[in-house]
VEXDREN-2710 file (C-alpha; in Angstrom, 1 decimal):
% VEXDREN-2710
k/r/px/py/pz
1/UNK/-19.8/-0.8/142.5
2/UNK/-18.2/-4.0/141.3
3/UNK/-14.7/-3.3/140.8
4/UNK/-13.4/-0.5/142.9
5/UNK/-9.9/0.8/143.5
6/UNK/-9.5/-1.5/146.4
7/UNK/-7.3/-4.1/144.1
8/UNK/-5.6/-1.9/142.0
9/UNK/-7.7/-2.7/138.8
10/UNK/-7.8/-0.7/135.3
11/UNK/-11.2/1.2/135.5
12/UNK/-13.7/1.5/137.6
13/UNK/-16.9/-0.8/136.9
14/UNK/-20.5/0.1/138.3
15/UNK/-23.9/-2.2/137.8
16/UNK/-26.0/-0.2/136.1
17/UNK/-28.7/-3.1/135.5
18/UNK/-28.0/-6.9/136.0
19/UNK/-26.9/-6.8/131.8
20/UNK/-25.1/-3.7/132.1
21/UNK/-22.3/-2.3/133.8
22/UNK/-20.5/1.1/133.1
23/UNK/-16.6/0.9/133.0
24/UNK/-15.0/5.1/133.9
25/UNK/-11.1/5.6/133.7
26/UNK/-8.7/8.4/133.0
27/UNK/-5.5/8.7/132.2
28/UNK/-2.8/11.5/130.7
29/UNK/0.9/12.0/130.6
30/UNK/3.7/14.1/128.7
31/UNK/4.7/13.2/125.1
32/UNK/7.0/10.0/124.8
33/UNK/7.6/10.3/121.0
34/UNK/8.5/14.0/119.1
35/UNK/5.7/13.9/116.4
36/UNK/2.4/15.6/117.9
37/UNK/0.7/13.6/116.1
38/UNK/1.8/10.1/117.2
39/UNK/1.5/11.2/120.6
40/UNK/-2.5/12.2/120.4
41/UNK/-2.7/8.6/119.1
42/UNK/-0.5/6.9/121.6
43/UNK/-1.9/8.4/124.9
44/UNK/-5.8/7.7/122.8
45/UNK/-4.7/4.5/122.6
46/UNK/-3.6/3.8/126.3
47/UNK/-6.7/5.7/127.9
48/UNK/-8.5/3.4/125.8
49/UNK/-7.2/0.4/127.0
50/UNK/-8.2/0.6/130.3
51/UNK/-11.7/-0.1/129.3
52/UNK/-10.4/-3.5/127.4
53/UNK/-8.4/-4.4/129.7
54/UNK/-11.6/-4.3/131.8
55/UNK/-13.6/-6.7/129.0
56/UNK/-15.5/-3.8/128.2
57/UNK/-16.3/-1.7/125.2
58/UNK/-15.4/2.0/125.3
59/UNK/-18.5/4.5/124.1
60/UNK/-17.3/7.8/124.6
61/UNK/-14.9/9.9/125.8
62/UNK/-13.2/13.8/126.7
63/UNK/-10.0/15.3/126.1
64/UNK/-7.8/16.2/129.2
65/UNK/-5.2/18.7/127.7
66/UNK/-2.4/20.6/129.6
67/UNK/-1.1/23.3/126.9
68/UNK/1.1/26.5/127.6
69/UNK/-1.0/29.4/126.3
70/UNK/2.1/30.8/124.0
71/UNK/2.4/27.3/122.7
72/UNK/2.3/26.9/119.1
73/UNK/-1.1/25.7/118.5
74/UNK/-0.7/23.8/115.7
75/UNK/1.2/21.2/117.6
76/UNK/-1.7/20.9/119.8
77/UNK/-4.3/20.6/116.9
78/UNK/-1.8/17.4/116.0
79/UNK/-2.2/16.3/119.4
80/UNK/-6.0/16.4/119.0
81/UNK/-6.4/15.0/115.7
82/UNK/-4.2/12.5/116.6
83/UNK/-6.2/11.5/119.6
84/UNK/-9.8/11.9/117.7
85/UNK/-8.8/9.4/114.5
86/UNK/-7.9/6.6/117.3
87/UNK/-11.3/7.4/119.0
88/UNK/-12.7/6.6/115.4
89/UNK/-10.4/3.8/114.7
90/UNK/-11.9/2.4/118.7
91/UNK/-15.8/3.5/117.6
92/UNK/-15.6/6.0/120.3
93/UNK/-17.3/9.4/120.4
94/UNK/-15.3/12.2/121.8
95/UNK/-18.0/14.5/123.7
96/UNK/-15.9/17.4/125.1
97/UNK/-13.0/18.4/127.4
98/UNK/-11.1/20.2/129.2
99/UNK/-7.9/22.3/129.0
100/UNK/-5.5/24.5/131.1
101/UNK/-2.6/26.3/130.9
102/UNK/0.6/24.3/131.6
103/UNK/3.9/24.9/130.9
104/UNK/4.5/21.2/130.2
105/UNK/2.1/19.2/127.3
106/UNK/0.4/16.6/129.0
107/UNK/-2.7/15.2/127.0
108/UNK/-4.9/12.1/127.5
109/UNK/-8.5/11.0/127.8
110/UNK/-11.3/10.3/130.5
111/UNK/-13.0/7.2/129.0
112/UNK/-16.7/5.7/129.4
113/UNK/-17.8/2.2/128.0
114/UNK/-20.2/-0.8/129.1
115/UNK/-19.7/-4.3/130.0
116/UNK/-21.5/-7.0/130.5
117/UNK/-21.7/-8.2/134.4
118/UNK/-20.7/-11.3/133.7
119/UNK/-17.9/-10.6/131.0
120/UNK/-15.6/-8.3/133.3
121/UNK/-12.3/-9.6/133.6
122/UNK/-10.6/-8.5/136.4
123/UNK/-6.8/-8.7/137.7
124/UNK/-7.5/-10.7/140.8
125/UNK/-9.3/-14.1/139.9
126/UNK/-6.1/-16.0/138.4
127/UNK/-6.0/-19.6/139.5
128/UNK/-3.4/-21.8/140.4
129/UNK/-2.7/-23.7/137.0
130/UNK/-3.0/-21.0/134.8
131/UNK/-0.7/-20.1/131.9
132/UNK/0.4/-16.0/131.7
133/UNK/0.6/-14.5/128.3
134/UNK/1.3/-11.3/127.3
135/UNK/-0.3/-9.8/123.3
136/UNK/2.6/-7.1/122.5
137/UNK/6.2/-7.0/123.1
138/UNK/8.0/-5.1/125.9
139/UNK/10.3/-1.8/125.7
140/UNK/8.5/1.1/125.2
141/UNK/9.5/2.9/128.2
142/UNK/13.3/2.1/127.3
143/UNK/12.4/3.1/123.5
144/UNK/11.3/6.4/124.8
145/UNK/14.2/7.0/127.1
146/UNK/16.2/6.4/123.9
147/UNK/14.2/8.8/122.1
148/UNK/14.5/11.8/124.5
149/UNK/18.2/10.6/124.5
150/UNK/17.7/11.4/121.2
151/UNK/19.7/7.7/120.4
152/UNK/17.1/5.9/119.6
153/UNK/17.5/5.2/115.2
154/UNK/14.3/6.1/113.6
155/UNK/13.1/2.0/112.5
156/UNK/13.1/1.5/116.2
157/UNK/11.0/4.3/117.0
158/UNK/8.6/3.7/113.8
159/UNK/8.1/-0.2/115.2
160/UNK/7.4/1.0/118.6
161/UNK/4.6/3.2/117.8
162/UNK/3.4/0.8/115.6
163/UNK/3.2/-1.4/119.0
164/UNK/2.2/2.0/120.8
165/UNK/-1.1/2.5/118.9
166/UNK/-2.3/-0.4/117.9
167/UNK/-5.3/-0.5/119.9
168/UNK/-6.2/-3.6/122.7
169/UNK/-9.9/-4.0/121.1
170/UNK/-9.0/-7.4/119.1
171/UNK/-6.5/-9.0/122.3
172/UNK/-9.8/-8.0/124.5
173/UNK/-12.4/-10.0/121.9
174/UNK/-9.8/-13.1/121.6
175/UNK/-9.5/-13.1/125.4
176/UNK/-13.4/-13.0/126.1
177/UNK/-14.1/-15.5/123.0
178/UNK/-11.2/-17.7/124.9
179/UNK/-12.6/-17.2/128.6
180/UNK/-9.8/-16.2/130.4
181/UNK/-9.6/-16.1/133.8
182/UNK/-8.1/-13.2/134.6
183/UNK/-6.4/-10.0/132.8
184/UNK/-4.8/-6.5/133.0
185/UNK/-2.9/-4.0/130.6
186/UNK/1.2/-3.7/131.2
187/UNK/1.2/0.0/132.0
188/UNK/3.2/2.2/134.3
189/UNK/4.0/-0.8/137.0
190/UNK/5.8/-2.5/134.5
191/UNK/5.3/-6.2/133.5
192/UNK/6.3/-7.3/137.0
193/UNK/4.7/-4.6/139.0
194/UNK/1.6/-5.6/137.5
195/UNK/2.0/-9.4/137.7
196/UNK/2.7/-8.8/141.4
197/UNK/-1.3/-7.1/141.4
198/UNK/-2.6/-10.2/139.8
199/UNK/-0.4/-12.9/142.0
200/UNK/-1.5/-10.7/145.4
201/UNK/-4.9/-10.2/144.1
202/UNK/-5.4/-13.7/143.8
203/UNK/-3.3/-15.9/146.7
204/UNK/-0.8/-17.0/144.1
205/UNK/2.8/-16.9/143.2
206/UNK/3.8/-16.3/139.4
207/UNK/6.5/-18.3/137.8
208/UNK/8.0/-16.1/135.2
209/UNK/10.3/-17.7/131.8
210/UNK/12.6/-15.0/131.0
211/UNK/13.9/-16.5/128.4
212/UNK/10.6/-16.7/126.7
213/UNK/9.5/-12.8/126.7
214/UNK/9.4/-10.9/124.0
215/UNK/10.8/-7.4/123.5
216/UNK/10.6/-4.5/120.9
217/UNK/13.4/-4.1/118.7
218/UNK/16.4/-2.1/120.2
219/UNK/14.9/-2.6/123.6
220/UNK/17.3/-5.0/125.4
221/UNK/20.3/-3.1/123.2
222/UNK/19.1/0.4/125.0
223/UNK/18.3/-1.1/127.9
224/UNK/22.2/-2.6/127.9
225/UNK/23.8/0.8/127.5
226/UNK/21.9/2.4/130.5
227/UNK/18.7/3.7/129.4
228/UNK/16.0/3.1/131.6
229/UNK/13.4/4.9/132.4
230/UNK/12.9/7.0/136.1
231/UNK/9.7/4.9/136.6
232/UNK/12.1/1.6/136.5
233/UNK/14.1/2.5/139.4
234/UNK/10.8/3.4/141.6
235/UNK/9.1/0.3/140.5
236/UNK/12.3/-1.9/141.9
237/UNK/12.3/-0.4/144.9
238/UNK/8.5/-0.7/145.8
239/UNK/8.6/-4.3/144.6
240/UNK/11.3/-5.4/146.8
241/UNK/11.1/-8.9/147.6
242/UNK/8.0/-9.7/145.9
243/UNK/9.8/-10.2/142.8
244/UNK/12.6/-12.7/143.1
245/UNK/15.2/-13.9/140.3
246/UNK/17.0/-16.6/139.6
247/UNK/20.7/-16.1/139.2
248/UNK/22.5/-15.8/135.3
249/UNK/19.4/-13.2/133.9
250/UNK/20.9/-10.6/131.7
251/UNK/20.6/-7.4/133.7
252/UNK/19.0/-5.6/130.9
253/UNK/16.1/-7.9/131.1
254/UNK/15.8/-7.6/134.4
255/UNK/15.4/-3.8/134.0
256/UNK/13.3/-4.0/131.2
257/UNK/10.6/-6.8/133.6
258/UNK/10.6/-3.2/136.0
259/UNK/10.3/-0.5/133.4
260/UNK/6.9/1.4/132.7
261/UNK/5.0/0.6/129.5
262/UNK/3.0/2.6/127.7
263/UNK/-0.1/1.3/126.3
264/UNK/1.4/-2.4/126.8
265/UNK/-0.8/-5.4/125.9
266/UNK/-3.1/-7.5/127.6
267/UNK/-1.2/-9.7/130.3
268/UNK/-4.2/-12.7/130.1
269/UNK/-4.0/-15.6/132.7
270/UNK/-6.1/-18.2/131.4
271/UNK/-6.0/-22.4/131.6
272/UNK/-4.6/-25.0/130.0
273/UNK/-8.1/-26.3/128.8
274/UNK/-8.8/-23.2/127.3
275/UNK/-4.7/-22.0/126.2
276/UNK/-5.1/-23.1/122.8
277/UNK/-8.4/-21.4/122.1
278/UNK/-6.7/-18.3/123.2
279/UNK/-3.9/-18.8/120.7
280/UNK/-6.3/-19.5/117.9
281/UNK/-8.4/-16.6/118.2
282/UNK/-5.5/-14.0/118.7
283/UNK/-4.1/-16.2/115.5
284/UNK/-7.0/-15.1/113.9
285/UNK/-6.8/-11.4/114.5
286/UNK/-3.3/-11.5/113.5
287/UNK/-2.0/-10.7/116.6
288/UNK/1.0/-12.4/118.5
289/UNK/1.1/-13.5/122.0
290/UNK/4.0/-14.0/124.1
291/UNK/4.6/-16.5/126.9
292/UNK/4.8/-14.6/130.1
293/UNK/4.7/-18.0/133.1
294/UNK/2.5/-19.8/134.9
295/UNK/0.6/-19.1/138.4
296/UNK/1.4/-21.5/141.1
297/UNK/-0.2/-22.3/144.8
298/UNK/1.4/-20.1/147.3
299/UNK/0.6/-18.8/150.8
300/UNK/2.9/-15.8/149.7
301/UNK/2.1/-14.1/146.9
302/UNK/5.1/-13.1/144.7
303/UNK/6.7/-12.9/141.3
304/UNK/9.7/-15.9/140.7
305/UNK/11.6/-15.2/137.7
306/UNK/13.6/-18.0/136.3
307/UNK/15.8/-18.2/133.5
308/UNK/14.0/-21.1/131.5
309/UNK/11.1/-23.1/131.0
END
């Protein structure tokens, strides 16, 4: 086993031969967006990213579906097809399933893919030095409280699906062609929650611009007028201490640093020697990248938020 669960990583990774390593993950949740559709491509495209968050290349995968039996089933035929033209889209082979009766949709996938050993990036090998960037905007979660809310106007929700499914294949090719040192996705534990894994992971601290993040459309206006996500809250309070801000940032933002993501990007630490190779080759794909901070020396690893560069 080379990367077990013992530092919070995104898949599992096991040494198959010293050129080969299988990457395993899983993951499934309840619909974020109304169109059945959309949502068998989102939740494709998050279960997906664990493997490229991982460096790896997903090969195949199964269905995990939770479907009430009286259910219309051409919603969940959506959900499906939804889910099987990402899998395409990713080059992955969907090989079967499973499915049970639940009152509450939940769908997602269990994916498999391979790496190569010396190609895994990892969460918990950022060095002192390096530069934090993040390769999609934040304010999904907030986007999909809006949604259920049923406040959210229908170009918001259309950009952040766009962000939703857009798969983390290219972001994962830049970041290996760039040699980064270290990377995650910006999932459930929010962009600070998951900053804090890399930081503690690797003896660091994590100096965090505010001012330079970048968030969806609508996000910081939702986020203003109270909708946050559950997840937020639960995220704040296990955090604690760990994450510390510097007086004058907007509350909203603060909220949003907290609230769950779903399929984020790739939060990439890398160094300054290799920074602008990074921003060429997501250039190339046509992908942005956003400024996250820097990791600092510490004998206490935390998250320090301050309002500027």
């Amino acid at each position: 086993m080379l990367v077990g669960f013992e530092k919070f990583d995104d898949a599992g990774v096991y040494l198959l031969r010293d050129d080969l390593a299988l990457v395993q993950t899983v993951d499934f949740f309840t619909p974020m967006v109304d169109d059945p559709y959309w949502f068998g491509q989102v939740a494709a495209a998050n279960a997906l990213s664990d493997v490229y968050a991982m460096g790896g290349q997903p090969l195949t995968a199964m269905n995990i579906v939770c479907f009430p039996a009286c259910g219309d089933i051409e919603v969940l035929r959506e959900i499906l097809r939804g889910g099987i033209d990402k899998l395409k889209e990713a080059g992955t082979v969907l090989v079967g399933g499973h499915s049970v009766d639940d009152n509450e949709p939940k769908y997602g996938l269990s994916v498999t893919g391979i790496v190569h050993p010396n190609q895994i990036i990892r969460n918990d090998t950022v060095k002192p030095g390096d530069i934090i960037f993040l390769t999609k905007p934040l304010g999904s979660g907030v986007i999909a409280t809006a949604i259920k809310a049923e406040m959210a106007e229908k170009s918001v929700q259309v950009e952040c699906i766009k962000w939703m499914t857009t798969l983390n294949r290219a972001a994962k090719d830049a970041a290996l062609a760039a040699g980064v040192s270290a990377g995650t996705d910006v999932t459930g534990f929010g962009l600070v929650g998951h900053l804090f894994e890399m930081a503690k992971g690797s003896g660091v601290a994590i100096e965090v611009y505010a001012d330079q993040l970048g968030f969806m459309t609508g996000a910081r206006e939702y986020a203003a007028v109270g909708l946050i996500p559950g997840g937020a809250y639960a995220n704040r309070e296990y955090l604690g201490q760990r994450v510390v801000f510097e007086e004058g940032i907007d509350p909203e933002i603060k909220d949003l640093m907290y609230s769950p993501e779903t399929s984020g990007g790739l939060l990439l630490a890398v160094g300054e020697d290799r920074k602008a190779d990074l921003v060429r080759a997501l250039d190339r794909e046509g992908l942005p990248l956003f400024l996250v901070g820097r990791a600092i020396p510490s004998e206490s690893p935390r998250v320090e938020v301050k309002g500027g560069r």
